[in-house]
C-alpha positions in Angstrom: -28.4 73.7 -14.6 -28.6 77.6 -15.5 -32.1 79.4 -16.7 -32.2 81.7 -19.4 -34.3 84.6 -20.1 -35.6 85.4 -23.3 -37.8 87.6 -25.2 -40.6 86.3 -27.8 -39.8 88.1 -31.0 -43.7 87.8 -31.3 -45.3 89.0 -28.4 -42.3 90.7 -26.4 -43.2 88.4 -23.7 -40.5 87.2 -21.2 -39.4 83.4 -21.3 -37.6 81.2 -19.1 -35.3 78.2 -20.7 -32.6 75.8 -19.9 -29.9 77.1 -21.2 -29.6 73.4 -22.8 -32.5 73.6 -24.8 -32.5 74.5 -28.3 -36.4 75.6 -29.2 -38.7 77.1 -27.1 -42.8 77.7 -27.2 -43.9 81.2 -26.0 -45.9 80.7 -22.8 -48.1 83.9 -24.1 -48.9 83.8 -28.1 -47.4 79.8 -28.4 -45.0 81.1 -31.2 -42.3 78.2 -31.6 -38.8 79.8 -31.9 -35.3 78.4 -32.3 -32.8 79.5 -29.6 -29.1 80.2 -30.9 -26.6 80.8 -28.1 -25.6 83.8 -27.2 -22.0 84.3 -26.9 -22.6 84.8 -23.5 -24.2 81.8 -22.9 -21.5 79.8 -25.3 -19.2 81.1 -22.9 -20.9 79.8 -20.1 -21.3 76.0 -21.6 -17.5 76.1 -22.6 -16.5 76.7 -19.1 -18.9 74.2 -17.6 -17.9 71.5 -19.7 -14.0 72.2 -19.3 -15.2 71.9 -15.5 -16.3 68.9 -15.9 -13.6 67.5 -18.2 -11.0 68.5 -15.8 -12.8 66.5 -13.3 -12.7 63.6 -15.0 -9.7 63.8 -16.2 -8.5 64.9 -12.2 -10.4 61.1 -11.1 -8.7 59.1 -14.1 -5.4 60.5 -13.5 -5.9 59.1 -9.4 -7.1 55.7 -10.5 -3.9 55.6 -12.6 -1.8 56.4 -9.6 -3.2 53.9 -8.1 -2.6 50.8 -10.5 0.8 52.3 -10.5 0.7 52.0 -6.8 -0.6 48.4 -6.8 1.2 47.4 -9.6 4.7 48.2 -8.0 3.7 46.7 -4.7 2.2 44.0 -6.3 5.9 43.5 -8.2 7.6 44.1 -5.0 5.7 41.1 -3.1 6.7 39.1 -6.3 10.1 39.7 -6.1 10.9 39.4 -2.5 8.8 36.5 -2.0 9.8 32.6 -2.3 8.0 31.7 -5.6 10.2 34.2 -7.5 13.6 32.6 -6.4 12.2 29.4 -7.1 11.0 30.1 -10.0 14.2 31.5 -11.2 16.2 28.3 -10.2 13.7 26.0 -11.4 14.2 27.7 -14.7 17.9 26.9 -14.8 17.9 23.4 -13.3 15.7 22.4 -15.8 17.9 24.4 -18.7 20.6 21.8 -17.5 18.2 18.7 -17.5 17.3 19.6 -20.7 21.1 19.4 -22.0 22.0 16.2 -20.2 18.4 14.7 -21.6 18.9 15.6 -25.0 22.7 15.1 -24.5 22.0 10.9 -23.5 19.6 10.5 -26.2 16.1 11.1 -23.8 14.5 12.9 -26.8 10.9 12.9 -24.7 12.5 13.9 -21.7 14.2 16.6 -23.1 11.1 18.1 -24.8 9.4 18.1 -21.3 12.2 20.3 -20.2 11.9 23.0 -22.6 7.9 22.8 -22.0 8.8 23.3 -18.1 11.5 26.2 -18.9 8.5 28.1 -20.8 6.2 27.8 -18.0 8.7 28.9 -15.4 9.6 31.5 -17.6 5.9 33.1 -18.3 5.2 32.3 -14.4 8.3 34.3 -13.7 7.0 37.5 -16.4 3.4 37.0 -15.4 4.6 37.6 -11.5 6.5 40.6 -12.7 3.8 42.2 -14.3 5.5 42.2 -17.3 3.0 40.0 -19.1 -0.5 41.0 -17.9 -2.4 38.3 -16.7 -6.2 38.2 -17.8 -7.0 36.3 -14.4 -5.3 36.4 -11.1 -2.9 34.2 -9.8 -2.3 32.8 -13.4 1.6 32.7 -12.9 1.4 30.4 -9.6 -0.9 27.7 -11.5 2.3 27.6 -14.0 4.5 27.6 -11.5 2.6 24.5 -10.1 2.4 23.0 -13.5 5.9 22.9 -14.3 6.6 21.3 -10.9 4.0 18.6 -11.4 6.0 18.1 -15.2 9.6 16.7 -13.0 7.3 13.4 -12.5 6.8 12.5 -16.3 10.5 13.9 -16.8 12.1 11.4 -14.5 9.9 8.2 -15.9 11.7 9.6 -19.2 15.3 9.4 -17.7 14.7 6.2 -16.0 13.7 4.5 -19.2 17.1 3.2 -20.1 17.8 3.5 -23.7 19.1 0.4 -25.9 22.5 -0.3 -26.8 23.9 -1.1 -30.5 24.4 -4.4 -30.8 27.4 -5.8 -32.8 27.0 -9.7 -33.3 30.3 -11.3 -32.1 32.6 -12.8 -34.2 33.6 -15.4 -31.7 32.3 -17.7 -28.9 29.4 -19.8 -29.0 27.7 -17.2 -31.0 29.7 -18.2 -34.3 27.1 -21.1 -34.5 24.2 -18.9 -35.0 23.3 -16.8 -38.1 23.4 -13.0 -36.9 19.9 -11.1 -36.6 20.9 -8.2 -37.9 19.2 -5.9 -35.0 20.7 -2.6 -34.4 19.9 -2.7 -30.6 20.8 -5.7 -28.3 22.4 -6.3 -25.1 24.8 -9.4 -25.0 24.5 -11.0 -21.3 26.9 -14.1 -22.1 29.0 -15.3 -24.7 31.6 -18.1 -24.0 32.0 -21.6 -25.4 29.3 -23.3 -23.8 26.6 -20.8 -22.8 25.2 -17.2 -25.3 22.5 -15.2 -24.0 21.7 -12.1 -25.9 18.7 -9.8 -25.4 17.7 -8.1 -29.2 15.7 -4.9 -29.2 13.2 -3.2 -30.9 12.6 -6.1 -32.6 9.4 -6.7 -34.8 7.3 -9.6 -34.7 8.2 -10.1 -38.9 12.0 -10.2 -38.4 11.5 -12.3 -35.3 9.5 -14.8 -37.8 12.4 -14.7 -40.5 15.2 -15.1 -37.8 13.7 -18.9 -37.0 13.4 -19.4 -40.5 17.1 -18.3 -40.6 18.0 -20.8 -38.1 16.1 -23.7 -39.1 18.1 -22.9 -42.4 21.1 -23.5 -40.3 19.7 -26.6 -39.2 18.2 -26.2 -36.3 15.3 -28.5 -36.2 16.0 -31.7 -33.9 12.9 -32.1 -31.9 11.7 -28.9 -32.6 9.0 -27.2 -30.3 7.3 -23.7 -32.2 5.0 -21.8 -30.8 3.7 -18.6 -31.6 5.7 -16.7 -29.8 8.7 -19.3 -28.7 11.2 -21.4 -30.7 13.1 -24.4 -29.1 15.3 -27.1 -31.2 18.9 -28.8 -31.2 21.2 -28.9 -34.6 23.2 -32.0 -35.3 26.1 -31.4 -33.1 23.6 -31.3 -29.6 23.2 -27.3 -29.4 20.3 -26.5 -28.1 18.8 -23.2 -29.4 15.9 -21.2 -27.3 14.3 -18.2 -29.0 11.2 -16.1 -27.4 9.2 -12.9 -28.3 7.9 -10.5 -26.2 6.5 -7.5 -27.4 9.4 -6.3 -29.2 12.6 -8.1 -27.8 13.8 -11.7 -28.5 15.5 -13.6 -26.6 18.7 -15.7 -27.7 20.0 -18.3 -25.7 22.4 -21.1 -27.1 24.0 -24.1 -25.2 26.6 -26.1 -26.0 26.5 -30.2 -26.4 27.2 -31.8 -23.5 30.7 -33.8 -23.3 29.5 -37.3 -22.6 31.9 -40.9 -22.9 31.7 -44.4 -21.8 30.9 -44.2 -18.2 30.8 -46.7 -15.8 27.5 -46.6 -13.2 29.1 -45.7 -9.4 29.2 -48.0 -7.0 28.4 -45.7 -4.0 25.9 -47.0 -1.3 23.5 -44.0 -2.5 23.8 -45.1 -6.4 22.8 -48.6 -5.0 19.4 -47.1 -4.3 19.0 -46.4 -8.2 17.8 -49.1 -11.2 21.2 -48.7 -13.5 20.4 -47.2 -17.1 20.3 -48.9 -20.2 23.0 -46.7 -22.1 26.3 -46.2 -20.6 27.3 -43.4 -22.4 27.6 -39.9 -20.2 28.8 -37.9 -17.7 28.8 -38.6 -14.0 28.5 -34.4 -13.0 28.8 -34.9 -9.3 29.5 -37.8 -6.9 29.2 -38.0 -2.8 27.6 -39.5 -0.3 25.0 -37.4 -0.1 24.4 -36.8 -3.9 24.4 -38.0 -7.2 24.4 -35.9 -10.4 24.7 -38.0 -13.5 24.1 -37.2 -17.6 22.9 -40.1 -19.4 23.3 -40.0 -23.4 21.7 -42.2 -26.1 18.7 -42.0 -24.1 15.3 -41.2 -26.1 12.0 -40.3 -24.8 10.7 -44.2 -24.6 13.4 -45.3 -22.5 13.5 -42.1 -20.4 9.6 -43.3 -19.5 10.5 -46.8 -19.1 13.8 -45.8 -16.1 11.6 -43.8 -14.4 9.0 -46.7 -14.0 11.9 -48.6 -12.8 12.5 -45.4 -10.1 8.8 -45.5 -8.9 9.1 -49.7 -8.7 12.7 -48.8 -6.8 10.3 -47.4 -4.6 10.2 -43.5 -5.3 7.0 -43.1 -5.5 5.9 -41.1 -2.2 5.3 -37.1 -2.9 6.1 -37.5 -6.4 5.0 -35.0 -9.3 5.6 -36.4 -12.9 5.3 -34.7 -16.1 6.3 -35.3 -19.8 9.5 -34.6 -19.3 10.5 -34.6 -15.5 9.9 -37.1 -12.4 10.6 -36.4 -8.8 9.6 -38.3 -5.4 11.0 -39.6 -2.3 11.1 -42.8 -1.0 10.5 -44.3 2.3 13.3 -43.3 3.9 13.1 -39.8 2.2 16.1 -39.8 -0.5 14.8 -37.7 -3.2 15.0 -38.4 -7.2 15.0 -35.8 -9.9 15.0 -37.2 -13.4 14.5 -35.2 -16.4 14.6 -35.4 -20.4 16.6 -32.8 -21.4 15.9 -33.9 -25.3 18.6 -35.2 -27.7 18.5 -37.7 -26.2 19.6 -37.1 -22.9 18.6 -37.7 -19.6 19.5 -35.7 -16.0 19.3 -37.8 -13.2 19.8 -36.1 -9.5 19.4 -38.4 -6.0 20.0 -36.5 -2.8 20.0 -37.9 0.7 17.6 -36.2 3.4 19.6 -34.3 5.7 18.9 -35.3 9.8 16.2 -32.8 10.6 13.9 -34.4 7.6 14.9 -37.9 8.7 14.6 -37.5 12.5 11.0 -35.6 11.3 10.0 -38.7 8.8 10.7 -41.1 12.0 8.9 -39.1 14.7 5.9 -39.1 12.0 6.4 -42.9 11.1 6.4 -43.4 14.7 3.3 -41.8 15.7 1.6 -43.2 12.8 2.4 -46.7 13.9 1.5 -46.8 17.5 -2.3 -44.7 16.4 -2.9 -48.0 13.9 -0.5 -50.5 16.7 -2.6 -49.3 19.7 -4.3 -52.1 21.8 -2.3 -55.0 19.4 0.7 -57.1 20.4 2.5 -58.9 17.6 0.0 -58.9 14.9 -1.2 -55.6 12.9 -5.1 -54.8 13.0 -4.6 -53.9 9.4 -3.4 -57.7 8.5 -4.6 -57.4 5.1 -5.1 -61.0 5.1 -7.7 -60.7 7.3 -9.5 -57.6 5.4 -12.9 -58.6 3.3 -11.5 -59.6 -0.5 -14.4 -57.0 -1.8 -13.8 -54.5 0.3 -9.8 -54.9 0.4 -10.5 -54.7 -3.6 -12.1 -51.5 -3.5 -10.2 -49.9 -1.6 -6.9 -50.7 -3.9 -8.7 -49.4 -6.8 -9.7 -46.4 -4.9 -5.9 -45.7 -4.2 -4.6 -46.3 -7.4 -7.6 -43.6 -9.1 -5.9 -41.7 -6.3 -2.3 -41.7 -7.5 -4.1 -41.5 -11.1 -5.9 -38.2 -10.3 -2.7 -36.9 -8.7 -0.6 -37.5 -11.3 -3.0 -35.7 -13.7 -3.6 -32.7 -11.7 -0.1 -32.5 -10.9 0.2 -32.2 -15.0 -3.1 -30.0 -15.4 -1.5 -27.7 -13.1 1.7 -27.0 -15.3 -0.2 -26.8 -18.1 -1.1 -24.3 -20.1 -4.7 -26.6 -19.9 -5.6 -27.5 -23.5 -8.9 -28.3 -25.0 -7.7 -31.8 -24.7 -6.7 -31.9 -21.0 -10.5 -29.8 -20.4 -12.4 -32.7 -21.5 -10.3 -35.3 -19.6 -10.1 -33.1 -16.5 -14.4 -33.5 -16.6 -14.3 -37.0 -17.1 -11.9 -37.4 -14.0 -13.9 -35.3 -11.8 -17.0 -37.7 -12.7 -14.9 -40.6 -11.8 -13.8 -39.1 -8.3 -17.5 -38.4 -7.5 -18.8 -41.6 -8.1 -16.0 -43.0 -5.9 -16.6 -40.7 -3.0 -20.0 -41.6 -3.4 -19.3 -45.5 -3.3 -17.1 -44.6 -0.2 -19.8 -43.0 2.1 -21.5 -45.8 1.9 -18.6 -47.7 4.1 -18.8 -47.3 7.7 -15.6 -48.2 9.8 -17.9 -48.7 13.2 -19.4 -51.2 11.6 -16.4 -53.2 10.5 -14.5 -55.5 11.4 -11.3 -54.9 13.3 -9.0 -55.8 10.3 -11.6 -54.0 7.8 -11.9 -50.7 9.9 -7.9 -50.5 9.9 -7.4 -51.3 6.5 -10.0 -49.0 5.6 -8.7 -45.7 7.5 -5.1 -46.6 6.8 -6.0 -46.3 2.9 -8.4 -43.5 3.3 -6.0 -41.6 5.3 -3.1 -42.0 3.2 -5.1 -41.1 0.3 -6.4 -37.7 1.8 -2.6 -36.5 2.2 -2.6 -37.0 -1.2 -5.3 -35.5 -2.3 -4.8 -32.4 0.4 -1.1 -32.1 -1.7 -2.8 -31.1 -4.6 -4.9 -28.7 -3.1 -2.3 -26.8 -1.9 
């Protein structure tokens, strides 16, 4: 900072000032007076501030070099490091999934692509300084991005897209009406078996398709649900429709060929009551097995032959339901009957191979020397011998047993109705009040007959009980 002398136009007094300072006040008289540069001293602030201008202008011009500097080196880190080349590539593998996506129809997939090509793309610009980033390090959290983006891209590509479907024109298919769906798969399609798979299929045309084919006459012992459709025409095809979500399922079989038929006379068949109706189809015949279709068979006289089964003595391990039976009997031949509806009835008996009959021995065997031991000719469990009120109670116990079995075995393969809820409670109260009654029994203080009579019924009930539980 320079000082100037001046002179008071007043007093002719001698002043001091900053050469800055644009009014002064004489020290001596206190005269105010306005100070207009000299040239001299406009000389002198010219210079200093192009002094300082060229300073500043000297630091700027270093700070830029060194941007520059960084810039370039930042640029040259870019480009000879890994991210660049893998950028780069990324870019063009996913300009080729993007073709092939948009090529097969993967609309979302393909959009995916072109969002990952634009981030790989800015990452690659950012990196080279060619967009300026307003935070560091924004092109590697891109870069990251459109790596993380190949995951949703692949779930696209896997989800297969659905093929037209054309309804056939022959096969067993002819006996349907045609759904008129534009996507479908057909699975099989020969004259005695059609399983097609429709596709984006809505719940509404689902609804007028079983209207379509009860219209074609499919309502023989129909079964509708709200999302399932099951019936047979007048011919014996049996038609299956279900809905889930938005694809129906179509499946069609063809009437069974049945005749006059003549029931075998094979030691194994000799083990089975003979239907009422003769008309059917023996399927398969052996020693081991019997597979046998029995026609003009309704649902009564399906329920009276398997009662005839259980008194041929099938009854042991058996599971029955509205429409199916199976058991074994002693010797541990197994029995399959079903009502396949129209009237027909499947009937399967197959022998138990060695290691299941060698097994049921070595049990049978053990079983009667635990309730033989200590006895010579006669049985502790002569039943003849057992109390008539305890012998009583302990049949009725057995048969609420095989009651309770048989309904949970049902309860279990329902869907468990309002219906089956309320009975299920009441059987529950009845089993209580029977174990109850039974505690009150002790076997040490029985007779020899009663105490084996008693454990061999209470045993044989709890392996039945302990098969429902599982």
């Amino acid at each position: 900072m320079r000082i100037i002398r001046l002179k008071c136009k007043n007093c002719n007094g001698i002043m001091e000032v900053d050469e800055n300072t644009q009014e002064v006040i004489c020290p001596y008289c206190g005269t105010k007076e306005k100070i207009l540069d000299s040239d001299a001293v406009a000389v002198e602030k010219i210079k200093s501030n192009t002094s300082k201008e060229v300073e500043f202008a000297k630091m700027a011009n270093e700070k830029e070099k060194e941007a520059r500097k960084e810039k370039r080196d930042e640029q040259e880190a870019y480009r000879k490091g890994k991210l660049c080349k893998i950028t780069v590539i990324a870019t063009f593998i996913c300009l080729l999934f993007m073709f092939y996506a948009f090529k097969t129809r993967h609309i979302l997939a393909g959009i995916i692509a072109v969002i990952q090509i634009c981030m790989f793309a800015v990452s690659w610009l950012m990196g080279m300084q060619i967009i300026k980033e307003k935070k560091k390090f924004v092109y590697m959290a891109l870069a990251i991005l459109g790596f993380l983006f190949i995951i949703p891209f692949g779930l696209c590509c896997n989800v297969e897209k659905p093929e037209k479907l054309e309804w056939p024109e022959s096969g067993i298919a002819t006996e349907l009406p045609n759904p008129k769906a534009k996507y479908g798969e057909i699975i099989v399609n020969d004259d005695e078996d059609l399983y097609i798979i429709v596709e984006k299929y809505s719940k509404k045309d689902y609804k007028k398709y079983v209207q379509a084919c009860q219209n074609a006459g499919y309502t023989l012992e129909n079964k509708e649900l709200e999302e399932s459709y099951e019936a047979y025409n007048d011919e014996g095809y049996q038609l299956s429709l279900t809905y889930v979500s938005d694809t129906m399922d179509i499946s069609l079989t063809a009437p069974i060929m049945m005749g006059e038929f003549e029931w075998p006379d094979s030691e194994i068949a000799k083990l089975l009551p003979q239907p009422k109706s003769n008309i059917g189809k023996i399927d398969s015949e052996s020693e081991d097995g019997l597979i046998v279709y029995v026609g003009n068979t309704s649902a009564v006289d399906y329920e009276k032959y398997v009662d005839e089964v259980r008194k041929a003595g099938f009854k042991k391990e058996y599971q029955k339901g509205d429409t199916y039976y199976w058991a074994d009997n002693k010797n541990g031949y197994h029995i399959e009957v079903r009502y396949e509806g129209n009237d027909i009835m499947w009937i399967r008996l197959d022998s138990p191979d060695e290691a299941e009959v060698q097994e049921a021995d070595d049990t049978g065997s053990k079983k009667d020397s635990e309730l033989n031991e200590g006895t010579n000719d006669e049985s502790k469990s002569d039943k003849d011998d057992v109390n008539p009120d305890l012998k009583a109670f302990l049949d009725e116990y057995e048969d609420f047993v095989d009651r309770y079995v048989e309904f949970m075995n049902k309860y279990n393969q329902s869907d468990a109705d309002v219906t089956m809820l309320a009975d299920y409670a009441d059987i529950l109260k009845e089993y209580d009040e029977f174990n109850k009654s039974l505690e009150k029994y002790d076997a040490d203080t029985m007779s020899e007959s009663d105490a084996a009579y008693y454990i061999e019924v209470t045993t044989r009930c709890s392996e039945k009980l302990a098969k429902v539980a599982l």
